[in-house]
N, C-alpha and C positions, 0 to 999 in steps of 0.2 A: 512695093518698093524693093528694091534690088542693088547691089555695088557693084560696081565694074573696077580694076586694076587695070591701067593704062603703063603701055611700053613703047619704045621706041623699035620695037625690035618683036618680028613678027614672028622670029626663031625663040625669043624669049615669051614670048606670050605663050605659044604653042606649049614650052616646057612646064611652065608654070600651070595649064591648064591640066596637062597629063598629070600634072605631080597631085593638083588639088582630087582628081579624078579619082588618082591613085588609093586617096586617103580618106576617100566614102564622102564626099565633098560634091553639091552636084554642082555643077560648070559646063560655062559652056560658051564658045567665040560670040562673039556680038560686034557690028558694026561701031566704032568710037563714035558718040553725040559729039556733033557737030561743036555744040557746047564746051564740050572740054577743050576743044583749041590746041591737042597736043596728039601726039600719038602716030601709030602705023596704019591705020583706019581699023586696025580689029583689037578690041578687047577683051578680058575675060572678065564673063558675067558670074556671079557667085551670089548667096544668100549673105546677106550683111554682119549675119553675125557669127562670121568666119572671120572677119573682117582681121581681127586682133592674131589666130594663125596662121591668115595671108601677111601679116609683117613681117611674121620671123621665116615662112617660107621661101621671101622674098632675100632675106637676109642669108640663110642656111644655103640658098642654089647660087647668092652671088651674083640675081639678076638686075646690072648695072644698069639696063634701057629703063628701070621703074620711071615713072615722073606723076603717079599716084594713084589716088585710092577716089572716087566720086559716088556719092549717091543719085541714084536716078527714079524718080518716081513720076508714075504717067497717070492722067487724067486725061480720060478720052484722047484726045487727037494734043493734046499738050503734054508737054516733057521739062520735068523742071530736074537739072542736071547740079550738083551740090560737091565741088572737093571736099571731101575730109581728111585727106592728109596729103 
């Protein structure tokens, strides 16, 4: 299992992914699940229990495309996609 941070804003994701990068964080773009229904079609993928310093990272760079946080966990050839915030 994995979280993804979903943006409207594919310049926001980009910076958001450098900054987690930045911070010994491992990251990294992933296509948006279809699932999430929202987004630029690229995500940042990240270990979920970042999860709580990706909010205030979100908050600190002022990246306004946010529209959330999902978990994604896969079973063979299925994908079951979870907001959590």
């Amino acid at each position: 299992m994995y979280c993804i941070a979903v943006f409207r804003s594919r310049t926001h994701t980009i910076g958001f992914l450098r900054y987690l990068r930045s911070q010994g964080v491992e990251a990294k773009a992933v296509n948006t699940p279809a699932e999430a229904k929202v987004g630029c079609g690229i995500s940042a993928r990240f270990p979920c229990e970042y999860t709580k310093f990706s909010k205030q990272v979100i908050s600190a760079l002022g990246l306004t495309s946010f529209r959330g946080f999902y978990s994604v966990k896969k079973e063979g050839i299925r994908q079951t996609v979870v907001r959590i915030v």
